[in-house]
C-alpha positions in Angstrom: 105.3 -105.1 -135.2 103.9 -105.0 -131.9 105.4 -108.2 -130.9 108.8 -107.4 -131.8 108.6 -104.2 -129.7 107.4 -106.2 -127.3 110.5 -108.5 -127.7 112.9 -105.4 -127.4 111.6 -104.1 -124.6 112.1 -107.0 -123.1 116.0 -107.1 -124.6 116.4 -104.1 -122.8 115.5 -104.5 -119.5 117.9 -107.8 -119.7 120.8 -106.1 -121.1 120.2 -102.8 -119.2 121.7 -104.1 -115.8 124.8 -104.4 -117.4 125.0 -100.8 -118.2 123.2 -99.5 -115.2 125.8 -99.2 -113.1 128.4 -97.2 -115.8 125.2 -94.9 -116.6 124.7 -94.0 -112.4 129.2 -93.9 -112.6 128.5 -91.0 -115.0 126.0 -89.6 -113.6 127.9 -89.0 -109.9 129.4 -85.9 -111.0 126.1 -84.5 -111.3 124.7 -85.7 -108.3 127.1 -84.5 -106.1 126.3 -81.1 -107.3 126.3 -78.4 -104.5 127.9 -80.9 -102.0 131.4 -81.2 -103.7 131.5 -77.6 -104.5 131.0 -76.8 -107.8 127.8 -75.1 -109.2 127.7 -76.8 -112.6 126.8 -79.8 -114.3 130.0 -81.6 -113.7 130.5 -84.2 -116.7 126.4 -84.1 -118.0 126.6 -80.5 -118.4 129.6 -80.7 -120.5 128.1 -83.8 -122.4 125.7 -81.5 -124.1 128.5 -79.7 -126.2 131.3 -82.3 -125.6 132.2 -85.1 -127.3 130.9 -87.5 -124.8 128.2 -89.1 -124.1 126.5 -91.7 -121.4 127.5 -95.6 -123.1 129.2 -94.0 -126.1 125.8 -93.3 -128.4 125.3 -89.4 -127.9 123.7 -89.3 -131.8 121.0 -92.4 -130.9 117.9 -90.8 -131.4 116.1 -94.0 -133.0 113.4 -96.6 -132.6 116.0 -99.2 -132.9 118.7 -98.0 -130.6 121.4 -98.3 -133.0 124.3 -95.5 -133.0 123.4 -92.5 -135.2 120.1 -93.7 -136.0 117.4 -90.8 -137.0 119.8 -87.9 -136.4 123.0 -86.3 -137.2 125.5 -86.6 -134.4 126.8 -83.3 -135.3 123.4 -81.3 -134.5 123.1 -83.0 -131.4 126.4 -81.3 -129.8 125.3 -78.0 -132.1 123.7 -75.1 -129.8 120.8 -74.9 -131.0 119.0 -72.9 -127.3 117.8 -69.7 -127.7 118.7 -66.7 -125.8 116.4 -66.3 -122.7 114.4 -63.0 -122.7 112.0 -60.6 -120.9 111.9 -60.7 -117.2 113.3 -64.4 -117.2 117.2 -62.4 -118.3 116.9 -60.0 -115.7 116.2 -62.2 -113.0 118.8 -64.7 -114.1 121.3 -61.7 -114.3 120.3 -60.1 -111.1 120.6 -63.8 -109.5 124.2 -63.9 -110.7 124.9 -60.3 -109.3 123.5 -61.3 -106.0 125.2 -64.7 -105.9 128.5 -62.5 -106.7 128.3 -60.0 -104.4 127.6 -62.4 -101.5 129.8 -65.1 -101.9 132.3 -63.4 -99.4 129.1 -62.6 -96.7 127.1 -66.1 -97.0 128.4 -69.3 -96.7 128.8 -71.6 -99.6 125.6 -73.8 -98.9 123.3 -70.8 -98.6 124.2 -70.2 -102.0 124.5 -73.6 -103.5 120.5 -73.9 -105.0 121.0 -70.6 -106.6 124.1 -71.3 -108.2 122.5 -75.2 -109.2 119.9 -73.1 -110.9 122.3 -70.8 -112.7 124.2 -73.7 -113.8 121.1 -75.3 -114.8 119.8 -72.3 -117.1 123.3 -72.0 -118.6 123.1 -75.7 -119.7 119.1 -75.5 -120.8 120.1 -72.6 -122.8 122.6 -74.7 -125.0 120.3 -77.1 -125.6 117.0 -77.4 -127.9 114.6 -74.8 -127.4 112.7 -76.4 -130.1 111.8 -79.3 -127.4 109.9 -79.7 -124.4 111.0 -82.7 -121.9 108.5 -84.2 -119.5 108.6 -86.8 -117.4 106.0 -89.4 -116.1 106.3 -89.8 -112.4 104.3 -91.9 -110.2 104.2 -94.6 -107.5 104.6 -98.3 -107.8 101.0 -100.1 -109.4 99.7 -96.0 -110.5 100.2 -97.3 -114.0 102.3 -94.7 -115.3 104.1 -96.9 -117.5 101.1 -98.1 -119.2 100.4 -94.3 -119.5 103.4 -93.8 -121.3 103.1 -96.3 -123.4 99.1 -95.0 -124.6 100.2 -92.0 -125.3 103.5 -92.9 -127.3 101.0 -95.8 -128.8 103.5 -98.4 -128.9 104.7 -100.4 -126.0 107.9 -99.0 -124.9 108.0 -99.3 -121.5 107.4 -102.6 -119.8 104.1 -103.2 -117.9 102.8 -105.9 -115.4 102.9 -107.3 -112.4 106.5 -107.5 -111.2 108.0 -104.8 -109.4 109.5 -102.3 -110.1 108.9 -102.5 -114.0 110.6 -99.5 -114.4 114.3 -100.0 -113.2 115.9 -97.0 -115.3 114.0 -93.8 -117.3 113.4 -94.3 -120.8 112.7 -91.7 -123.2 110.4 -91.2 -126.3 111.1 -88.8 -128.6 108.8 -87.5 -131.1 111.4 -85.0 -133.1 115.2 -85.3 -134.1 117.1 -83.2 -132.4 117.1 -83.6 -128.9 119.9 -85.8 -128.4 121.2 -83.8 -126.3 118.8 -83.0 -123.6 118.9 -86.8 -123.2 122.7 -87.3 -122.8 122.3 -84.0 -119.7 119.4 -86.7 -118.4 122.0 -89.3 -118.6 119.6 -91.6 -119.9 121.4 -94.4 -122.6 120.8 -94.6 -126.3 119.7 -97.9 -126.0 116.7 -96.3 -123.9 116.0 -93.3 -126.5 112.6 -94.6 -128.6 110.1 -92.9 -131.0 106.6 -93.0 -131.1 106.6 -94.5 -134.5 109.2 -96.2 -136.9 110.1 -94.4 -139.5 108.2 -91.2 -138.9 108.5 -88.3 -136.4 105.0 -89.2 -134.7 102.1 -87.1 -134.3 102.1 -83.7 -135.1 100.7 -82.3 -132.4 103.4 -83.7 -130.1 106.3 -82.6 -132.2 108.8 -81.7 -129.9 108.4 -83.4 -126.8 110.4 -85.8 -125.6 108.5 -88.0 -123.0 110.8 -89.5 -120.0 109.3 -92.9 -117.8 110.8 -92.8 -114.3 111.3 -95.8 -112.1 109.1 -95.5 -109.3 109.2 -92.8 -106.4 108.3 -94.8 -103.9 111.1 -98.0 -104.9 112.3 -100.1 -102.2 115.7 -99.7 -104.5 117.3 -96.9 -103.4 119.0 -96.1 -106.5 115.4 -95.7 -108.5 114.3 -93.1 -106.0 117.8 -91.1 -106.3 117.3 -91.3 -110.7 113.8 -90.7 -109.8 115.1 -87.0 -107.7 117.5 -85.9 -110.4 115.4 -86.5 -113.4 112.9 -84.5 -111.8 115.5 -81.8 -111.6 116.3 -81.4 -115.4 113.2 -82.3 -116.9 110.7 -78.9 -118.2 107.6 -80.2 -117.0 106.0 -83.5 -115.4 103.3 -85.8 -115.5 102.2 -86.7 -111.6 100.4 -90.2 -112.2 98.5 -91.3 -109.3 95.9 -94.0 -108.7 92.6 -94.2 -106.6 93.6 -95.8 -104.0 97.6 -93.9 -103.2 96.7 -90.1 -104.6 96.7 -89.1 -101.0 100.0 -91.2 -99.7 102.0 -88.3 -97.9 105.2 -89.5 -99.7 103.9 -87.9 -102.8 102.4 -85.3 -101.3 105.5 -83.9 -98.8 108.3 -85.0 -100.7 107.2 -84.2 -103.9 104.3 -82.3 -105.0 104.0 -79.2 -101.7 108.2 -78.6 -102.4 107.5 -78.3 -106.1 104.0 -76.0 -105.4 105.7 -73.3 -107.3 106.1 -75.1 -110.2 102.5 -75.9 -110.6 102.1 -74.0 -114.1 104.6 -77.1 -115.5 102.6 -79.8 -113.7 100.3 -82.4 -114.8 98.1 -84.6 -112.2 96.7 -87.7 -113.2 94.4 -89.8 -112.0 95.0 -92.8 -113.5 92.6 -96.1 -113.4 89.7 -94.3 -113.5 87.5 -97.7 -114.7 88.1 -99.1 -111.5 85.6 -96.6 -109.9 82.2 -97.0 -109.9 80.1 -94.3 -110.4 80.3 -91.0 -109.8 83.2 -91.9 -107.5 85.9 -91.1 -109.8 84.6 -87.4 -109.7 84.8 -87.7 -105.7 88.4 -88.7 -105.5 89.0 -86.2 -108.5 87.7 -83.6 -106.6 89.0 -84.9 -103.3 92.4 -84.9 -105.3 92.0 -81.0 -106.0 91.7 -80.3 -102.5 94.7 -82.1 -101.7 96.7 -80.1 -103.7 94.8 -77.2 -102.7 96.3 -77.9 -99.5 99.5 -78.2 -101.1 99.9 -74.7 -102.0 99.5 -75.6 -105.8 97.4 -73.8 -107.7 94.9 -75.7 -110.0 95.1 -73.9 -113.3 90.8 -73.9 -113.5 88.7 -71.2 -115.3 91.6 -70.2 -117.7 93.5 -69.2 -114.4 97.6 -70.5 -115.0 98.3 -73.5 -112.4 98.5 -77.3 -112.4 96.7 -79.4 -114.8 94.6 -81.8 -113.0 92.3 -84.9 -114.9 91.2 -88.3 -115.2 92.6 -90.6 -117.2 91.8 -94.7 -117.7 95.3 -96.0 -119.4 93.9 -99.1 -119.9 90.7 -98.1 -121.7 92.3 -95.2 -123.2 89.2 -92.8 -121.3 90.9 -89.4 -121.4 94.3 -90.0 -123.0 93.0 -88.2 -125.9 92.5 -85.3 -123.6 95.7 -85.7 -122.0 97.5 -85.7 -125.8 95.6 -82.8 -126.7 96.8 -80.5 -123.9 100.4 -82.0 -124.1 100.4 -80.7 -127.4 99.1 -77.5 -126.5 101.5 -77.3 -123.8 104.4 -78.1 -126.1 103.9 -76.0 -129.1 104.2 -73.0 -126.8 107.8 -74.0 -126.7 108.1 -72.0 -123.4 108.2 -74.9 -120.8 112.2 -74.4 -120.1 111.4 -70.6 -119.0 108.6 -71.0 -117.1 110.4 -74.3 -115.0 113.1 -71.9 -115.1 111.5 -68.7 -113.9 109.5 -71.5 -111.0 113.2 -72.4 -109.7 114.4 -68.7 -109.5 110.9 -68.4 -107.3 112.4 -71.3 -105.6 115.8 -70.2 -104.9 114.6 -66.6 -104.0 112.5 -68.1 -101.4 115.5 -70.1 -99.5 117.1 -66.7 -99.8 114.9 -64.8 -98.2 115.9 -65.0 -94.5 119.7 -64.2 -95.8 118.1 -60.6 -97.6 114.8 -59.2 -96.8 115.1 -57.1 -93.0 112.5 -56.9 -90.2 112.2 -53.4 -90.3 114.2 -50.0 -91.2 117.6 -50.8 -91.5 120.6 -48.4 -91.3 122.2 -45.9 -89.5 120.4 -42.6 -89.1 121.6 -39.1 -88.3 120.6 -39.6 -84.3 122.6 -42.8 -84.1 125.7 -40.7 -85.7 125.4 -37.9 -83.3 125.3 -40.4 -80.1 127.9 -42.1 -81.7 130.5 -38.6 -82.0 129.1 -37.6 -78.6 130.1 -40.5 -77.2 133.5 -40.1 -78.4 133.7 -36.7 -77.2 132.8 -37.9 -73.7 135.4 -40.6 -73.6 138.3 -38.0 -75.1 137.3 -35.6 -72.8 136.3 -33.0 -75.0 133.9 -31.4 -72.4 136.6 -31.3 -69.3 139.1 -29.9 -72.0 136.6 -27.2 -72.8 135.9 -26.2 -69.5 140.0 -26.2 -68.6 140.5 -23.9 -71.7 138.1 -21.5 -70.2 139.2 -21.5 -67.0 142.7 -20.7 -68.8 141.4 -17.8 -71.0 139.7 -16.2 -67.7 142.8 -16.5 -65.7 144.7 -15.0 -68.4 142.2 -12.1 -68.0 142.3 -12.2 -64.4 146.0 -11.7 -64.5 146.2 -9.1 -67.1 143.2 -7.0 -65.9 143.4 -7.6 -61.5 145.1 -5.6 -59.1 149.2 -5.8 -58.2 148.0 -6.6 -54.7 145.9 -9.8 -55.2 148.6 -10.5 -57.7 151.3 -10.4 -55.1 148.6 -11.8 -52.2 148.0 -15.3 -54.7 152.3 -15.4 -55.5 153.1 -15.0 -51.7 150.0 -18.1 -51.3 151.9 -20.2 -53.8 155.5 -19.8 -51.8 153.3 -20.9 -48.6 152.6 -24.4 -50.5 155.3 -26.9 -50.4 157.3 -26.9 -53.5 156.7 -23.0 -54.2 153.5 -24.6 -56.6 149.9 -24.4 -56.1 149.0 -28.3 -56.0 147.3 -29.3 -59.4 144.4 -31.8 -59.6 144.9 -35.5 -58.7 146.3 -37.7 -61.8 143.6 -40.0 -62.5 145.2 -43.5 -62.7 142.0 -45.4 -64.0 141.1 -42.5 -66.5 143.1 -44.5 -69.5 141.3 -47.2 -68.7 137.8 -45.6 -68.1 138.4 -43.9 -71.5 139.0 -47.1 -73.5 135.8 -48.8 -71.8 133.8 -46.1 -72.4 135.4 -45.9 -76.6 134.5 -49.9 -76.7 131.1 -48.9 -75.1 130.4 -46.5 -78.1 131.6 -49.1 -81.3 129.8 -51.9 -79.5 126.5 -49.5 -79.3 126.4 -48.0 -82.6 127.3 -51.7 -84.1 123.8 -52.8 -82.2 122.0 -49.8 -83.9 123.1 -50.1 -87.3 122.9 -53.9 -86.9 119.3 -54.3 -86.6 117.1 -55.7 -88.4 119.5 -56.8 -90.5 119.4 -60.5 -91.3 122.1 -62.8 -89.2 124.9 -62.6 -92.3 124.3 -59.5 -92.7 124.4 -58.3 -89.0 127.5 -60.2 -88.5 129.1 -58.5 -91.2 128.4 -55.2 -89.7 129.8 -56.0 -86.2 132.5 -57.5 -87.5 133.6 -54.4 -89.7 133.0 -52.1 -86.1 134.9 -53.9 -84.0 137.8 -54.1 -86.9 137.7 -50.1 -87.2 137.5 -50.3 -83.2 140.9 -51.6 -82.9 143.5 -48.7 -82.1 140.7 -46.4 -81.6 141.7 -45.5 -78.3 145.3 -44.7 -79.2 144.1 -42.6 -82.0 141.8 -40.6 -79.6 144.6 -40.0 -77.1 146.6 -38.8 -79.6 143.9 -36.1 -81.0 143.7 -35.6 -76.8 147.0 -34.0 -76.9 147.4 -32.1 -79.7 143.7 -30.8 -80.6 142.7 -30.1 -77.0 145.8 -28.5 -75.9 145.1 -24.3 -75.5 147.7 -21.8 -76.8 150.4 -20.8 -74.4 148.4 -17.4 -75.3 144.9 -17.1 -75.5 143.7 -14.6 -77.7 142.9 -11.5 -75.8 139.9 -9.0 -76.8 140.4 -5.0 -78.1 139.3 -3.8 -75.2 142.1 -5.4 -72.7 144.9 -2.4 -73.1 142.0 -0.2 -71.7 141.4 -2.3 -68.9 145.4 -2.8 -68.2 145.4 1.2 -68.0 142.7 1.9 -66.1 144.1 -1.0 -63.4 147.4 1.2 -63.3 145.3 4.1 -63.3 143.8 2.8 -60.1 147.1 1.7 -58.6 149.0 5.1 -59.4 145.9 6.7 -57.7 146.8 4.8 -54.2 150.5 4.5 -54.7 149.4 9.5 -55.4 147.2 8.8 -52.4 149.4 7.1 -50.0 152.4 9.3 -50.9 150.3 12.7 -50.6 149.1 11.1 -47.2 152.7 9.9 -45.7 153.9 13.7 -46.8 151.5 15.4 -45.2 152.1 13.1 -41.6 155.9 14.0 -42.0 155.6 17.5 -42.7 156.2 18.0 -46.6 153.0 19.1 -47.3 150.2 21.0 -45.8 147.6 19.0 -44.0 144.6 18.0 -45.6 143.2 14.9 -45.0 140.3 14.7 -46.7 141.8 15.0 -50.3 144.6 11.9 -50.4 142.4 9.6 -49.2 139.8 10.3 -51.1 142.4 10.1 -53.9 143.5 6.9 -52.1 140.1 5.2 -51.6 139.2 5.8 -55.2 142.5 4.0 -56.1 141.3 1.0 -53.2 137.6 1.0 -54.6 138.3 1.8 -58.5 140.8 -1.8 -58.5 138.7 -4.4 -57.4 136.0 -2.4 -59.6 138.0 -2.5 -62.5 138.9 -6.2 -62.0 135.1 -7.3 -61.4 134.3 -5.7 -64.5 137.1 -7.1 -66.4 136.0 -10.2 -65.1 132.4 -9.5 -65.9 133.5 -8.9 -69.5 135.8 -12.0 -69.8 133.0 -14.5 -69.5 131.6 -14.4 -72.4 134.8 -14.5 -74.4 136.1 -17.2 -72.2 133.0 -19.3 -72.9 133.7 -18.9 -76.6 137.5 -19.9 -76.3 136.1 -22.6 -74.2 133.1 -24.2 -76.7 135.9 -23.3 -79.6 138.3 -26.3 -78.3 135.4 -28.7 -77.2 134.4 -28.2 -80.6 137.7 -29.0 -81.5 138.4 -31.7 -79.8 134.7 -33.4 -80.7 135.2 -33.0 -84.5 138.3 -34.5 -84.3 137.1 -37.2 -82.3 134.4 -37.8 -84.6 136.2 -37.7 -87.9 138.8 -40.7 -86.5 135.3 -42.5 -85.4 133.7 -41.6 -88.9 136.8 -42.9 -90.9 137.6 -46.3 -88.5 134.3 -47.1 -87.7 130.7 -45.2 -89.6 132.3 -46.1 -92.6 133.2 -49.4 -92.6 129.9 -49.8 -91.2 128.3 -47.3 -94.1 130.2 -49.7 -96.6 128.8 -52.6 -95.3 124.9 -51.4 -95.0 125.2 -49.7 -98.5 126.6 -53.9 -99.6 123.7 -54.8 -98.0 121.1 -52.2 -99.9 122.8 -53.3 -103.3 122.3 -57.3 -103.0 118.7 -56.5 -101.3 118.1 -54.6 -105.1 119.4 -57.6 -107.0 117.3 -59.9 -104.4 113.9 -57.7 -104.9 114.5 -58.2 -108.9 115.2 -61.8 -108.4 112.1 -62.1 -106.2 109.9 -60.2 -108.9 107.3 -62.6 -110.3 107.1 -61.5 -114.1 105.2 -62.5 -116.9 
């Protein structure tokens, strides 16, 4: 038996080359992954519940390799994955939300490893639950092959000195069924064995499907590239290292500190322990630990969840046992898929982060809003056409309520000037200009403040949907100039101006009865008597000017009111047009922003 294993092992690795190069043709699609655009599986992803299959044998499930052998070709394109659940289905869900409601804010590549790992828990979830893959990893001479082959108890993978032994993964299968998580690893019916002939193996390891990988550290290029997308598919994996490489930096920064998060699905192994004398296999094994201490892996030691680190002799078969025993453990939990899963969603959240999480409060507060209308009011000159509407409603006064002589002193002024007109104020040419600096000014400012914090995207977004509402901003202001800020022909005058119109022709009549009782007694018409017209006359003189101070006195405060009433005009109307072009665009944006940084907390969530 063992010799004609032997014999076919070696069959294989003769007829493999022949094939290699269709199976890596197949598996481009996938490789190209986030690169070409897509999110999915490309043609492996559809393999698992197509009709197609790497080399044409998508029901080879046997010892033999022959088509159909050991399984139905029907189950092995059935869904048969369950339905993820517990915090695993939120997170996925709140993953797709967040990748949905940033596509149009992030660029594609930001996005492209949480999509991969969307498309990769649709595709797991198709596929078996009832079976847990794992792959054997290691560098060239760790003995990982002979591994694989003590633990499946037959040779099936081929040992010795050449290298690479291992040129392509091959898989052994201890259940039916899982011909389909094989043909999503693109790995050959020809290279599908069992354990056993005619039998489904132990029973402890019922379920797992055990995967030999060409070496990580291949001078082939094309074994370290199988090597990379294996390891991206697989539920778990078995690190084999060896006494003399366990601390090669390879390993260690390509592999093992990127994948610290997954360290609940990882197996260490320190292979060849017969070769140490001693107590020195304990020293590397411990020395080993603190590497991956170092990693930021946790050991899973003292019951505590983390990476399973032991020593192993292949050769002698010193800890294989052990090895077996917590590979069937680990399998029959049946739970390897969500936890390397839930790892990759930790993974994905943590290339997110920068893209999400703030430095700081974020937003745009009640203080930043105020600045923002004040602003506004400065540049459309709310304050200037406050102050003119005053000085309107207290001329109006000034004319109704002040004597006929200062009346007739300021119109014979104005026919002085040239032009019969009182010269207005200088036309400021730059004031346009000044205006629209000062409106750009504002946007630019409150774009900084609601801005930061945020992270780059997200900032950008935000100045991007200010300056957009910015644009025609200083038309619309000029507009609300003219017709919000513009007085009545009339002001409103107060109840108590007909009394103060009376009493200032009171005072004139009294001058006009003065004068006239004065000029009649010079000429004759009336007995002299000084003393009474001009007393009647003075009163007349004093009781005007009087009148008018008073009048003027009294006007102040309603001219102050008239005066606030169209700054406050003028400034609400400003601020609404800066409210609906540019607070809430930006508002639109931060409350985006909040949204995706809910989905992103949920996604970030570590849950049990």
């Amino acid at each position: 038996m063992e010799s004609q294993e032997t014999y076919e092992t070696h069959e294989i690795h003769e007829t493999y080359e022949a094939h290699e190069s269709a199976a890596s043709e197949s598996v481009a699609p996938d490789e190209s992954g986030p690169s070409a655009g897509s999110w999915d599986d490309g043609l492996i992803a559809r393999r698992a519940t197509g009709n197609g299959s790497p080399d044409g044998l998508s029901g080879v499930d046997g010892l033999d390799g022959a088509p159909g052998a050991g399984s139905d070709e029907s189950e092995a394109h059935t869904p048969i994955g369950g339905a993820y659940g517990g915090s695993l289905r939120v997170r996925l869900d709140a993953l797709g939300e967040l990748v949905g409601l940033s596509r149009a804010r992030l660029e594609g590549s930001v996005l492209a490893e949480a999509g991969r790992v969307l498309d990769e828990a649709s595709a797991r979830q198709r596929l078996s639950s009832r079976h847990t893959v794992v792959a054997i990893a290691g560098a060239t001479g760790s003995g990982k092959s002979t591994l694989f082959n003590a633990l499946a108890e037959v040779p099936i993978s081929e040992t010795g000195l050449r290298r690479p032994t291992t040129s392509a993964p091959i898989a052994c299968v201890w259940s039916d069924g899982a011909a389909g998580l094989l043909d999503r690893l693109a790995i050959p019916g020809r290279l599908r064995r069992k354990p056993l002939a005619g039998g489904d193996g132990d029973e402890e390891l019922h379920g797992l499907v055990l995967v030999d990988l060409p070496d990580h550290d291949s001078a082939v290029v094309r074994h370290r590239e199988q090597v990379d997308r294996v390891l991206a598919l697989v539920d778990a994996v078995i690190w084999v290292v060896d006494p003399e490489k366990y601390a090669d930096a390879a390993l260690h920064e390509r592999y093992l500190r990127p994948l610290a998060g997954h360290a609940e699905i990882t197996f260490v192994v320190l292979n060849q322990i017969d070769r140490l004398p001693g107590d020195a296999a304990d020293q590397v094994l411990d020395d080993l630990r603190r590497l991956l201490d170092e990693d930021g892996m946790a050991l899973g030691e003292h019951g505590e969840p983390g990476a399973t680190v032991l020593a192993v002799s292949a050769l002698t078969g010193h800890g294989v046992g052990e090895l077996r025993e917590l590979l069937g453990r680990f399998v029959q939990e049946r739970n390897a898929a969500e936890r390397r899963l839930s790892a990759d969603v930790d993974a994905a959240a943590w290339r997110l982060r920068s893209a999400y999480v703030a430095e700081g409060r974020t937003g745009l507060g009640e203080r930043s809003r105020e600045q923002f209308a004040d602003r506004l009011a400065w540049a459309v000159g709310a304050v200037a056409a406050g102050e003119a509407a005053e000085r309107a409603w207290r001329r109006n006064a000034g004319r109704a309520c002040g004597t006929p002589w200062l009346r007739l002193w300021r119109w014979y002024e104005s026919t002085r000037m040239p032009g019969g007109q009182t010269p207005g104020p200088p036309e400021a040419v730059e004031e346009e200009l000044t205006a629209r600096q000062r409106v750009e000014q504002a946007v630019r400012t409150v774009a900084e403040e609601a801005s930061a914090g945020l992270p780059a995207s997200w900032a950008h977004s935000v100045r991007e949907a200010a300056a957009r509402g910015a644009e025609g901003l200083p038309e619309a202001l000029d507009e609300l100039a003219v017709t919000a800020s513009t007085p009545s022909s009339r002001p409103p005058r107060p109840a108590w101006w007909p009394a103060a119109v009376l009493a200032q022709a009171s005072m004139t009549l009294l001058q006009i009865y003065g004068a006239l009782w004065l000029v009649g007694q010079i000429i004759g018409l009336l007995e002299p008597g000084l003393l009474p017209p001009v007393l009647v006359m003075l009163a007349g003189i004093v009781g005007g000017p009087f009148v008018e101070w008073a009048c003027g006195a009294a006007a102040m405060g309603p001219a102050r009111r008239y005066g606030q009433d169209a700054e406050r005009r003028l400034r609400e109307a400003a601020a609404a047009c800066g409210r609906a072009r540019v607070l809430d665009p930006i508002s639109a944006e931060l409350m985006r922003y909040r949204e995706v940084r809910e989905q992103y907390v949920t996604v970030s969530r570590t849950g049990g």
